[in-house]
Kinemage of the C-alpha trace (Angstrom):
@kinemage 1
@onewidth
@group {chain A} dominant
@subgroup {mainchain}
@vectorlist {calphas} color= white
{ca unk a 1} P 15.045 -40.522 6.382
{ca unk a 2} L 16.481 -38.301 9.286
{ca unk a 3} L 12.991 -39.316 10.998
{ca unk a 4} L 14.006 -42.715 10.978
{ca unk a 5} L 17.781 -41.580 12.116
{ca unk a 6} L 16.612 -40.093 15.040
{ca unk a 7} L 13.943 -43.074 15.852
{ca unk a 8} L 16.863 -45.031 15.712
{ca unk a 9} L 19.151 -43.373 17.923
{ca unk a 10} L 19.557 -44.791 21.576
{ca unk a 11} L 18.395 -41.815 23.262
{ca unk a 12} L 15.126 -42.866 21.359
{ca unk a 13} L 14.989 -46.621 20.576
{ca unk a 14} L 13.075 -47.878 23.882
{ca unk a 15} L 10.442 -45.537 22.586
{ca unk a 16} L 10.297 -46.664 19.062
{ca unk a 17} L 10.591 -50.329 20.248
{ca unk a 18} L 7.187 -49.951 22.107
{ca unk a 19} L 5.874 -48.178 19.690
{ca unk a 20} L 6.634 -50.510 16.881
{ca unk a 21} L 5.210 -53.320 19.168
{ca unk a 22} L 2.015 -51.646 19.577
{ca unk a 23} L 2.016 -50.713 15.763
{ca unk a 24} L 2.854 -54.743 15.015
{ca unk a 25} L -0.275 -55.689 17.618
{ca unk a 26} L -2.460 -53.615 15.283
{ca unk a 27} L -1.421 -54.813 11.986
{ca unk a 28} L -2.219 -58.364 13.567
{ca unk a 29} L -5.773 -57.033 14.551
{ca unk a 30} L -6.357 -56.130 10.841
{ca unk a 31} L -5.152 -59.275 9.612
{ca unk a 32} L -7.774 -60.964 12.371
{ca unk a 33} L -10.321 -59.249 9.590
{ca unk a 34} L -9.474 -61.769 7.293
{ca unk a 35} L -8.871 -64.732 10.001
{ca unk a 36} L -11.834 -64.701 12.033
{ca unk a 37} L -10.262 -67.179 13.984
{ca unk a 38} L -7.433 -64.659 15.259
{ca unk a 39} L -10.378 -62.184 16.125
{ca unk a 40} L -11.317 -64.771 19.229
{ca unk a 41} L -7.939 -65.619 20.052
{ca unk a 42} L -6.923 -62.010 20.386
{ca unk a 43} L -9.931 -61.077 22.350
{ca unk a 44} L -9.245 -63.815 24.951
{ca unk a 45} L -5.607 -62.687 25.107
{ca unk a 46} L -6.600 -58.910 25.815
{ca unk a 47} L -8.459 -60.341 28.740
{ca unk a 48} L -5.866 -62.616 30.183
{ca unk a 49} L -3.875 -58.848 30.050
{ca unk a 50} L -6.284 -57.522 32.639
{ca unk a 51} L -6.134 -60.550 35.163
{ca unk a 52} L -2.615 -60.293 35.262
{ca unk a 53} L -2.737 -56.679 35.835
{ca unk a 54} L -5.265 -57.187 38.469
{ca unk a 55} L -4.001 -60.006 39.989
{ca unk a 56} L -1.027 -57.616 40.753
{ca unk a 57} L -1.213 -56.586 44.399
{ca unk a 58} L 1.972 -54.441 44.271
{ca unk a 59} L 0.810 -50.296 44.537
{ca unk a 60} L -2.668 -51.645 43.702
{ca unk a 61} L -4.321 -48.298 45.060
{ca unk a 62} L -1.994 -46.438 42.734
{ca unk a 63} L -2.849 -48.371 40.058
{ca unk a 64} L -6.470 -48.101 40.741
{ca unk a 65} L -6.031 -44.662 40.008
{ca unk a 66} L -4.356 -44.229 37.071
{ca unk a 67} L -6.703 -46.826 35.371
{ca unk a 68} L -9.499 -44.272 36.454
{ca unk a 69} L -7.309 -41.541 34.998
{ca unk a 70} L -6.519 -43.275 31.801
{ca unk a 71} L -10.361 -44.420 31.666
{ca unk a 72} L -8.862 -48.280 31.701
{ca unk a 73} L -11.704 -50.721 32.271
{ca unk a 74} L -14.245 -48.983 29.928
{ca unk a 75} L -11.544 -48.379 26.666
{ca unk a 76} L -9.265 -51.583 25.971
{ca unk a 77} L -5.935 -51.543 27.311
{ca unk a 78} L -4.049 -51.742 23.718
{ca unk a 79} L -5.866 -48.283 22.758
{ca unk a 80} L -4.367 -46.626 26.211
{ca unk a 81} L -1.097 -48.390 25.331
{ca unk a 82} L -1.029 -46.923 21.707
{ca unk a 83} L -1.481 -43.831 22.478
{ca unk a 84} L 0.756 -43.355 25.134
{ca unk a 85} L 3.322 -44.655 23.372
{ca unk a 86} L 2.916 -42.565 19.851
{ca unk a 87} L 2.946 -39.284 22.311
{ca unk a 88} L 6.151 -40.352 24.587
{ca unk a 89} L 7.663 -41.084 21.113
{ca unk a 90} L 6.713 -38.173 19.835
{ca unk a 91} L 7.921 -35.884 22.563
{ca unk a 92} L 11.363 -37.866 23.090
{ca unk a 93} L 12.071 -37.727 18.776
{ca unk a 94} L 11.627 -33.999 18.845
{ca unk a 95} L 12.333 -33.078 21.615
{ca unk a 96} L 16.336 -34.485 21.701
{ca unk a 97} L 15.884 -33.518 17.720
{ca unk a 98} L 15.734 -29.509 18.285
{ca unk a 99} L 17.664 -29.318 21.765
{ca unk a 100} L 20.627 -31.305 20.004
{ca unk a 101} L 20.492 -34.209 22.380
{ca unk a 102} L 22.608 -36.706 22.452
{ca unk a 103} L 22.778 -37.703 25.654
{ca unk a 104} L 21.938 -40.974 27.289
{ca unk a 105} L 21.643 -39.156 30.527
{ca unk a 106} L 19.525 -36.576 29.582
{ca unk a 107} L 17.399 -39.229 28.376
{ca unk a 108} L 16.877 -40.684 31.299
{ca unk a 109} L 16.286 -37.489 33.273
{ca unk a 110} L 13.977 -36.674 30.747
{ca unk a 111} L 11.659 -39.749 30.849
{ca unk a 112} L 9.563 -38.957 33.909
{ca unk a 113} L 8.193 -35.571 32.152
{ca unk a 114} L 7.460 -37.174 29.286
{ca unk a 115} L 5.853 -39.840 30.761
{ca unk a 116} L 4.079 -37.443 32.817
{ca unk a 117} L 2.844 -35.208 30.072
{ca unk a 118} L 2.507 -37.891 27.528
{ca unk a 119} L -0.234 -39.721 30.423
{ca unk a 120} L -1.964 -36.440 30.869
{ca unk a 121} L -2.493 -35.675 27.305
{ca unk a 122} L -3.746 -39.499 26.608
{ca unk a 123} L -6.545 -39.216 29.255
{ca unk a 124} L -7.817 -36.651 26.776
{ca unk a 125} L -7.355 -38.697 23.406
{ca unk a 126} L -8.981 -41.621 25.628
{ca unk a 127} L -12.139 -39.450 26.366
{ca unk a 128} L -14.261 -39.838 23.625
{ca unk a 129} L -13.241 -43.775 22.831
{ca unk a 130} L -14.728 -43.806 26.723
{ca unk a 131} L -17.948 -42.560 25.408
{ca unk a 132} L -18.371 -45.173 22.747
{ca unk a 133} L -17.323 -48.239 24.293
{ca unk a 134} L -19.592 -46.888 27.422
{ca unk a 135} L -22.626 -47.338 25.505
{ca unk a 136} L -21.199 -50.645 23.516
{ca unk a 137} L -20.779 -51.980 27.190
{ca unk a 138} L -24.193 -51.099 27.808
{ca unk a 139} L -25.677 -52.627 24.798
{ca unk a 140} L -23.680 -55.892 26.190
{ca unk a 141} L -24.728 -55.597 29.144
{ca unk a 142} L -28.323 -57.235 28.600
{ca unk a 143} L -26.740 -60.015 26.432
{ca unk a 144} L -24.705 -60.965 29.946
{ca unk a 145} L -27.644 -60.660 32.608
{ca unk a 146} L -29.109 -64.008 32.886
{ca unk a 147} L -26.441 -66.272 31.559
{ca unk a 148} L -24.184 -68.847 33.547
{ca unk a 149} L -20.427 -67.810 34.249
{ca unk a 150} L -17.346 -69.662 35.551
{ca unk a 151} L -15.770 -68.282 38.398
{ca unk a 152} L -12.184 -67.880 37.881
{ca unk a 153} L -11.079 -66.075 40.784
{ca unk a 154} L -12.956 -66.421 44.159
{ca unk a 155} L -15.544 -63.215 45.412
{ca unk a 156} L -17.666 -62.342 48.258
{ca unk a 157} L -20.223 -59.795 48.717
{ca unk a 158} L -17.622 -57.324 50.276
{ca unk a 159} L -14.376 -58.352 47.886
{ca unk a 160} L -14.769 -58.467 43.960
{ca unk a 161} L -13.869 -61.764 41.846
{ca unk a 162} L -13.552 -62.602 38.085
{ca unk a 163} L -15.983 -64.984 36.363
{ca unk a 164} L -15.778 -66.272 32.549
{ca unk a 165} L -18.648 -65.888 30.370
{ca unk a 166} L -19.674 -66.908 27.035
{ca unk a 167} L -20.668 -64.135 24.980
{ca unk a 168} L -21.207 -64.752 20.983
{ca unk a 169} L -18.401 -67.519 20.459
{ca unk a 170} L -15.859 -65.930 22.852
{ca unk a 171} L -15.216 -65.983 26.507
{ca unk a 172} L -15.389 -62.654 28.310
{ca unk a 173} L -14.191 -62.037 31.897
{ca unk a 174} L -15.894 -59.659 33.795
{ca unk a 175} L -15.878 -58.281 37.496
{ca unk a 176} L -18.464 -59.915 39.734
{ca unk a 177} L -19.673 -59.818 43.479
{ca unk a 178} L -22.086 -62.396 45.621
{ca unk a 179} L -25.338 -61.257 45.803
{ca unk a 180} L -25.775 -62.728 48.992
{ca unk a 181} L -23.108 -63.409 51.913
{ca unk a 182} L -22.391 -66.495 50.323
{ca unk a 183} L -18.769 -66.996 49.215
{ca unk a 184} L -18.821 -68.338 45.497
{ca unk a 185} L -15.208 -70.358 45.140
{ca unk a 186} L -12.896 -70.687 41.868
{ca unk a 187} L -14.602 -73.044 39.292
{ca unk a 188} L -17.895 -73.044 40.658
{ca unk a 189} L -20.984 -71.958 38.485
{ca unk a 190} L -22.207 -68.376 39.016
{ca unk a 191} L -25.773 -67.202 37.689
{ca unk a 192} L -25.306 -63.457 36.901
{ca unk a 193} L -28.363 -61.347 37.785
{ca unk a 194} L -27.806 -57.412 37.822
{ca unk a 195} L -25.054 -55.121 37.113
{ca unk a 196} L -24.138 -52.885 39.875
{ca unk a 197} L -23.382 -49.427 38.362
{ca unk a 198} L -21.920 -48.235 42.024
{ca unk a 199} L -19.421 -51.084 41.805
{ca unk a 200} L -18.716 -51.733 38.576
{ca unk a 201} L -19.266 -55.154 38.436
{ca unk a 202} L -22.196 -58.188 38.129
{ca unk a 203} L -23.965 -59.460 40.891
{ca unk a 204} L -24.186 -63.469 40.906
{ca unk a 205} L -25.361 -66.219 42.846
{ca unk a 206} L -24.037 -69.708 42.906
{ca unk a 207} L -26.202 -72.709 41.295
{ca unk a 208} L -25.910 -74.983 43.563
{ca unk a 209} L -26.880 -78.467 41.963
């Protein structure tokens, strides 16, 4: 009960809020167990989360980086997002819990170290998930190579783009590049050939009809 006091307290409510939205995310993804449905509609939506994020060119070396850090790109963003959240909880509960905090300002002062730490610590919860989904992107891999994708954001072979392919009975974006020094354009039809380890990304080539 004095748990749930403290969660509730406005020095720590913007913490539990996040939390509790991350913890209401997951309790949808079990229920997707049961609607198979939900399962596709979620995976499209995590997707649509990383174009937006990309599409962002705002700091975009910065945020290059800390997706590196936090291992973003190989384990899904809601994992990152979970975890960071239960430990910036964690440390802003019990922390303002045994210094006697009750201070709004202190709060504040006090979020950049526990963002800080609470970052730093995930990139080590986040290490082993890397490892798995590493080799699950691997397996996946050579169930993408040789299909046809939709390019949904424009790429040349110096700048990367976005294409939409059908894998299973969902849609999965992925990073691509021209093969060639052809420039593929938004909604044209992309055959994907290779995946570029270096780069991160597919290597395509337009069907041209």
């Amino acid at each position: 009960m004095e748990l749930l006091e403290d969660s509730l307290k406005l020095i720590n409510l913007p913490y539990t809020f996040l939390l509790f939205l991350c913890l209401l995310y997951w309790l949808n993804v079990f229920v997707g167990f049961i609607t198979p449905d939900f399962i596709d509609l979620q995976f499209e939506g995590d997707t649509d989360i990383d174009l937006d994020i990309d599409d962002v060119s705002f700091s975009a070396s910065v945020w290059a980086s800390s997706a590196q850090f936090l291992y973003l790109g190989t384990v899904p963003i809601m994992i990152i997002t979970t975890v960071l959240s239960t430990l910036m909880w964690v440390f802003s509960v019990l922390g303002n819990h045994y210094l006697g905090n009750e201070s709004v300002i202190y709060a504040l002062v006090a979020f950049v170290p526990i963002l800080l730490i609470s970052i730093f610590l995930t990139r080590f919860v986040a290490y082993p998930f890397s490892i798995l989904f590493k080799k699950l992107n691997e397996q996946e891999d050579r169930t993408i190579i040789g299909k046809v994708s939709k390019v949904i954001l424009s790429t040349t072979h110096n700048r990367k783009g976005q294409a939409s392919v059908l894998v299973g009975k969902a849609e999965q974006k992925i990073y691509i590049k021209s093969s060639n020094n052809e420039n593929i354009s938004k909604g044209e039809e992309a055959l994907i050939l290779e995946y570029d380890n270096s780069e991160k990304c597919y290597l395509v080539q337009p069907i041209t009809l």
